[in-house]
N, C-alpha and C positions, 0 to 999 in steps of 0.2 A: 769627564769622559764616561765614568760611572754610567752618570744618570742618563746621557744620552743614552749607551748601550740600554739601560734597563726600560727606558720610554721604546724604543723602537722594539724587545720582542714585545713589550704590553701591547701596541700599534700590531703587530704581527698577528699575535695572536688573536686581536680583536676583530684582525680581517678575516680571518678563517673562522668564527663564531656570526661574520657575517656572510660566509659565503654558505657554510653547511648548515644544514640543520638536524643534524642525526648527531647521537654523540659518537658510532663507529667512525663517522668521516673526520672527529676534528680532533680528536685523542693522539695520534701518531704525529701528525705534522704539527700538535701541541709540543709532542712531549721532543721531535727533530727542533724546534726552535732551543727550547732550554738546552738540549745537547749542546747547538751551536754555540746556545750562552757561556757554558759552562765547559768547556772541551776536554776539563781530567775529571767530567762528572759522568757519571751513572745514577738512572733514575727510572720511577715507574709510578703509573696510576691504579691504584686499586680500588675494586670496586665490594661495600659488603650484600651478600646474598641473603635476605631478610628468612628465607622459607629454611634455610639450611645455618645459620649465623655462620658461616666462612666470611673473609675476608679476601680474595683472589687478586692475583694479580689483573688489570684487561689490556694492560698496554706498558712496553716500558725500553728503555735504549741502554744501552750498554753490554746485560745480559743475556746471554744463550736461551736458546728454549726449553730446555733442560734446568735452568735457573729457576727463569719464570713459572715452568712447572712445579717447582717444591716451594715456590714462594704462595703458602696455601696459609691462614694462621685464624684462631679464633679471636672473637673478643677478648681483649684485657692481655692475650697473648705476645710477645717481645714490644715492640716499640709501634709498632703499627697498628697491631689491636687494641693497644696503652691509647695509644690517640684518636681511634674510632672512641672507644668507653668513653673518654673522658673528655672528647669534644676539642683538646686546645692542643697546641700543637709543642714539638719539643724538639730540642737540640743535642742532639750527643757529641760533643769536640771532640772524642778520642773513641772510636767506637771498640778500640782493645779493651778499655776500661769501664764499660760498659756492663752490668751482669743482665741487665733487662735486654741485651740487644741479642737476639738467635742466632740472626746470620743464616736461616735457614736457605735460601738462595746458594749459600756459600760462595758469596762472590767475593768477598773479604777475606786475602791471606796472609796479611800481612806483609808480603814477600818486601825485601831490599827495605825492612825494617821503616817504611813511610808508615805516617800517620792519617788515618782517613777518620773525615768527619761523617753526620746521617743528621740529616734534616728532617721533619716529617707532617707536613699540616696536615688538617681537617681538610676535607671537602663535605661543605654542608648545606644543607636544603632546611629551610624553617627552622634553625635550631635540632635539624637531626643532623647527625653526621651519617654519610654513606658511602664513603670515602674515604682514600688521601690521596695525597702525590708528595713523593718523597725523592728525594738523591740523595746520595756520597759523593764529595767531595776530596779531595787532595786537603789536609788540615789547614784551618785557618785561622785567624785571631777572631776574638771573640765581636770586634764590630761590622768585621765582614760576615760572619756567622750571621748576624743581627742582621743586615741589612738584605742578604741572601733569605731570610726566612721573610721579611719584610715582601719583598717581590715574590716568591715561591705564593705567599695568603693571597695578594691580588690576583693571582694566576689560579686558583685554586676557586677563589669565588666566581672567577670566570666560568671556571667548568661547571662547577656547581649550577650556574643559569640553563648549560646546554643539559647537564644531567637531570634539572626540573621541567624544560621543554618536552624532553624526551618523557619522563613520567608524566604529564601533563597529556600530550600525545598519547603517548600506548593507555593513556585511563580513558581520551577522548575518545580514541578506538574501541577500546572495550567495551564503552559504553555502546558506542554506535552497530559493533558484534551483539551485546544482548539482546539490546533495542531491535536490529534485522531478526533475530531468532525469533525473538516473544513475535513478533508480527508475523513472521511464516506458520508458527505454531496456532497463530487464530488464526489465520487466511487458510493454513490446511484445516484446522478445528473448523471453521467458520462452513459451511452447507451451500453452497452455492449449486443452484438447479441447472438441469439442463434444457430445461422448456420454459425456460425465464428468465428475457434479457433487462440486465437493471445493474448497477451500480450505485444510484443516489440512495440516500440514508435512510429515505421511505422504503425503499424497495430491500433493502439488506434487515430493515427491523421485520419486513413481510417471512424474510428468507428463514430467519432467527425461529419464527414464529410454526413456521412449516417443519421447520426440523426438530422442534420441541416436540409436538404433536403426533408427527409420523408415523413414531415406532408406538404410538398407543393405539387404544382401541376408542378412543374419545368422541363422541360425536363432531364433528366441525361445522359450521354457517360460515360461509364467505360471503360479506358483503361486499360492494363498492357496484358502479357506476356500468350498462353495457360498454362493451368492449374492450372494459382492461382485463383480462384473462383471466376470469373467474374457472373457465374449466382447465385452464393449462395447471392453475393452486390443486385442483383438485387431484389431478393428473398425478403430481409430485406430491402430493399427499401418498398418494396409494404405491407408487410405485419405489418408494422407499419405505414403506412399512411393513409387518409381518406378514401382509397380503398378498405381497406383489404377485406372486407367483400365480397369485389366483384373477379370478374374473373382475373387470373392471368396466360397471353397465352405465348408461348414458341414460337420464329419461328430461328431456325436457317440457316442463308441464305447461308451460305456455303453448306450444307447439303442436299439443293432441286435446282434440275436442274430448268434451264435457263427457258422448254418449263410449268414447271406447278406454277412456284413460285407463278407470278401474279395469278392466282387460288386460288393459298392457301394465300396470302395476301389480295383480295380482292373476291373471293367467282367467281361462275359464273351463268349466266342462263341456263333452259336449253336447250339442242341443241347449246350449243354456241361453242362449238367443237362435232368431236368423241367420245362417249362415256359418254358426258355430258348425262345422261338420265335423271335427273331432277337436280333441283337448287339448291345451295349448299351455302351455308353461309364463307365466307372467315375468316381468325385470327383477323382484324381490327374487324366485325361484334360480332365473339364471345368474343373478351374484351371489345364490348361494357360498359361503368363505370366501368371501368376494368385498366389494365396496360396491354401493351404489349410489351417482351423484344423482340428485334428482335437481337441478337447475330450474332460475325460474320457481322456486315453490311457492313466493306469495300468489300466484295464480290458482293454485286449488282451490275449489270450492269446498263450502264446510263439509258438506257431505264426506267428502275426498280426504278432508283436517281429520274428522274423526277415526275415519279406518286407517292411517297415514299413522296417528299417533297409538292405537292399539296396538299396532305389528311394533313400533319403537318401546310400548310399554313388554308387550308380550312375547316377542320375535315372533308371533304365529299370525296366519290369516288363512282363510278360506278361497279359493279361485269362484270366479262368478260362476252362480249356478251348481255348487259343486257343497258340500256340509262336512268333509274331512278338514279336519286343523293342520295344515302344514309349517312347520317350524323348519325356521332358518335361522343362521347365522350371518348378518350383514353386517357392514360399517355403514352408516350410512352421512354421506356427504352432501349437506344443502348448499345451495347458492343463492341469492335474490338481489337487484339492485333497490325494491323497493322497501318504504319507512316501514318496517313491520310494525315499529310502537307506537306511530301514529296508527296504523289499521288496526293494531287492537285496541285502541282506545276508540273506534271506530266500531268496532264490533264485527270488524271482516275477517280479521285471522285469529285465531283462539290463544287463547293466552297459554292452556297446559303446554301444549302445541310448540311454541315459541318458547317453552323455556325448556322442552323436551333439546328440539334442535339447538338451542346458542347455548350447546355447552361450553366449545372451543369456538370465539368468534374470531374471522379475521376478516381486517379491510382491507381491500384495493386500494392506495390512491388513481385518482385519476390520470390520467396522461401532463395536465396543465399543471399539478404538484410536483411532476417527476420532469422535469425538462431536460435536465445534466441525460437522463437516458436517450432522449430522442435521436441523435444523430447514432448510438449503438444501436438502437433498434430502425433508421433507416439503413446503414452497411448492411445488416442480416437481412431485411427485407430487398435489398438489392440484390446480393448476394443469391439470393433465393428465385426472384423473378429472371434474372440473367439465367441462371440455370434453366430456369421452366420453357424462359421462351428463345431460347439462346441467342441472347446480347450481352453486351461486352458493358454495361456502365460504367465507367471509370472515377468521376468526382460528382459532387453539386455546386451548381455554384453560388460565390456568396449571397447575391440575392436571393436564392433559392431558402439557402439555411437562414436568412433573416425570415422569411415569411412563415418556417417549420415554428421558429423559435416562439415566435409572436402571438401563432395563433392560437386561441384556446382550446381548441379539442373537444367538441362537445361529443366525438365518437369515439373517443380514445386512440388505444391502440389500434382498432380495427380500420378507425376511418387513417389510420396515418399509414395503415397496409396498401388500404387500397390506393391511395395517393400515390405513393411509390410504385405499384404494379401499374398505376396511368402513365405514369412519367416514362419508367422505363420503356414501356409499347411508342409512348410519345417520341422520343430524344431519337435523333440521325446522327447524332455527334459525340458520342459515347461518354455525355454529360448533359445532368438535368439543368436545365435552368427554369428560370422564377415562371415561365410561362407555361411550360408544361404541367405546371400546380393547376387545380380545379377550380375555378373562376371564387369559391368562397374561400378561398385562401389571399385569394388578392384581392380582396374588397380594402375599401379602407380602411373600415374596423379590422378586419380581421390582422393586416398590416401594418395599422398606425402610419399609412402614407397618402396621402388622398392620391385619387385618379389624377392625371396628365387628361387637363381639358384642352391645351392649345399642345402646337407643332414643335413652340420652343420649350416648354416643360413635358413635352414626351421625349425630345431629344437630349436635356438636364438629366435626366431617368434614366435613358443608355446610356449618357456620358459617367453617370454616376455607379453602375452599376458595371461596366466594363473597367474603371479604375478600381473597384472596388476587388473585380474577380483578377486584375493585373496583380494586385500586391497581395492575393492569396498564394496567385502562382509562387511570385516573386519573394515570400517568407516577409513580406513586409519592408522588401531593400525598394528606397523608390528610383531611385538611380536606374535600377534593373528593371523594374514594373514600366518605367519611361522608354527604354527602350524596345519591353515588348510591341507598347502602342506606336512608336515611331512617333513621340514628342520628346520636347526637350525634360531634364529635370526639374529646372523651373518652372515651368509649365504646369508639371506634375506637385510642384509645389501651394502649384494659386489652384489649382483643383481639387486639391485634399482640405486644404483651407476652406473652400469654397463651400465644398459639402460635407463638411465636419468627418471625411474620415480619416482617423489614426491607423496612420502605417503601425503602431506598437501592437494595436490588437492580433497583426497575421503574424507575429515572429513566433517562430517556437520557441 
């Protein structure tokens, strides 16, 4: 009869270690079953406090709260802290006789002169103990003692599993708390612009780069490709650095012929040509404590290199027509898409020149390295033309986003502006689709689809392309995407087979 009883609280206890997983949830309705086992026993779980070495009670039946309160004790202290130190567990038959036992609790008074016993295991983890769980008993002979401590160890390694979950858990957490901190601490440390939209890994090494630079006075060359934002770098160059406050001048030298550049780079007097009628303050004069990007610089002529790189040696220049030295203070910010080191091995751009400006180089990637950005930078340019010309666009659709994905971008970001500002004037439906893109986005190169030459593979092409944009709707359920089109699921089965697409790509 024993052993049944003691199999069923093991059973017992085993269901409640699998119904909870905290140790506050399975401590109490642990320590109600031994009650039940035991009905003239009194017992308690204590836990040791590693930061403070207490020994506390956290849970226990028979005694008051008032008990449990004083039942507070150090290592090595009565019989509880005995069996933390020393890891095994111990049996006291007569706990009057006892001089190691405190009775701090004071739940032991002897009264009507009975004899009570005190049980007390480990609860341990790896070889540590951090724990016990103990009772008092009504006296008992020494093989019931024995066989009582017997069952008390298997109950006790039991808790010892939830109390290793539970550290296991709160370290899993801890971890995963550091781990979230350190990451907000570089995402706020980290520099992210506000006149450049990017997230892929090119574009955050760009960001890194610009925030390095900023608060100096460093010369910069931004290189890369028309159309990825070479002035937007430049922009955020300046306006995060010790200058912002000041002038920020524009000269792009592609853009101004040969006979007025020098004018507008260095001002002129007057009379110092035709039409000079009075004196004019050049780009270097109005960024005075200022930045000046000059964009486009492998365009100057040598002539232009020379005087270009005197004011960079000297901070001084003369206005055309004019013999006073005017000194300034500039930053001055280059740009070019073109191979500078091929054109000075050329003999077209001067070498001092080029090593004046690439003191701080940065590259743009182009649009075709950076793809993960393109649908962030088509929302903002949506976003932006809805505004302009007040439309409402709401999605693209998936063929739409297949042909963004595919094509390579030989205009970068600029040509993938203007696509979107087409689309949007385009669309009556408050969604882009594949055809409102600019005839070289749906070439076959540019696509990887060839043209629909007959009636039955241009209608394969809508067939393919409306299941496709069904199960974008639909998160990828085809169940639901079948009933948008008003076929069956079957149906919608041999059609996804048909043209290889995976419902798994649209789930979130």
């Amino acid at each position: 009869m024993d052993d049944y009883r003691d199999l069923t609280i093991l059973y017992n206890i085993s269901k409640i270690l699998d119904e909870f997983h905290d140790l506050e949830s399975i401590i109490t309705p642990i320590l109600e079953n031994i009650s039940d086992h035991f009905p003239d026993s009194q017992g308690a779980i204590t836990l040791l406090n590693r930061s403070t070495n207490k020994i506390m009670i956290e849970s226990a039946f028979g005694l008051s709260s008032s008990q449990r309160n004083r039942g507070i004790y150090q290592v090595g202290e009565g019989i509880t802290g005995r069996v933390v130190k020393s890891g095994k567990p111990m049996i006291i038959p007569d706990v009057s006789k006892e001089k190691h036992f405190t009775n701090k609790t004071g739940q032991f008074s002897n009264r009507g002169g009975e004899k009570r016993s005190f049980l007390c295991v480990p609860v341990k983890t790896e070889n540590e103990t951090i724990g016990t769980l103990n009772i008092s008993t009504l006296h008992r002979n020494e093989q019931q003692l024995q066989r009582t401590l017997q069952l008390l160890s298997v109950i006790a390694s039991m808790i010892a599993r939830a109390v290793r979950l539970r550290q296991e858990r709160r370290e899993s957490t801890d971890r995963l708390l550091a781990e979230n901190e350190r990451l907000k601490r570089e995402l706020k440390d980290r520099f992210q612009p506000d006149r450049i939209i990017g997230r892929s890994q090119v574009m955050q090494e760009v960001f890194d780069l610009i925030w390095q630079v900023c608060r100096s006075e460093a010369t910069v060359l931004i290189r890369g490709d028309s159309g990825t934002g070479k002035e937007l770098v430049a922009q955020e160059i300046h306006y995060n650095s010790l200058r912002a406050d000041k002038p920020f001048i524009k000269v792009n030298c592609a853009a101004l012929p040969e006979s007025v550049i020098e004018s507008e780079l260095f001002g002129h007097e007057k009379g110092a040509f035709t039409g000079a009628h009075t004196h004019r303050k050049g780009r270097f004069e109005l960024a005075d404590e200022g930045t000046l990007f000059l964009d486009e610089i492998g365009e100057l002529s040598g002539q232009m290199q020379v005087k270009l790189l005197r004011i960079l040696q000297e901070q001084e220049f003369e206005r055309v027509g004019g013999t006073q030295n005017i000194k300034v203070d500039v930053r001055i910010i280059a740009a070019t898409n073109r191979n500078l080191e091929e054109e000075m091995a050329a003999g077209i751009f001067r070498e001092d020149l080029y090593y004046r400006l690439n003191v701080f180089p940065i590259h743009l990637p182009p649009l075709r390295e950076r793809k993960s950005d393109i649908m962030l930078l088509c929302d903002s340019f949506i976003d932006k033309y809805n505004k302009r010309n007040n439309r409402s666009i709401k999605r693209i659709t998936s063929a739409a986003i297949d042909l963004f994905m595919s094509y390579h971008w030989p205009g970068n970001v600029r040509e993938l502006e203007n696509c979107i500002e087409r689309a949007v004037l385009l669309s009556n439906d408050q969604v882009i689709h594949a055809y409102h893109l600019p005839p070289s986005l749906q070439s076959a190169e540019s696509s990887n689809t060839p043209s629909p030459k007959t009636l039955s593979e241009a209608v394969e092409e809508l067939e393919r392309e409306l299941i496709a944009d069904a199960l974008k709707t639909a998160r990828g359920n085809r169940a639901k995407a079948a009933r948008e089109l008003g076929i069956t699921e079957r149906i919608m089965g041999l059609r996804t087979d048909k043209y290889q697409i995976n419902p798994e790509k649209y789930k979130l």
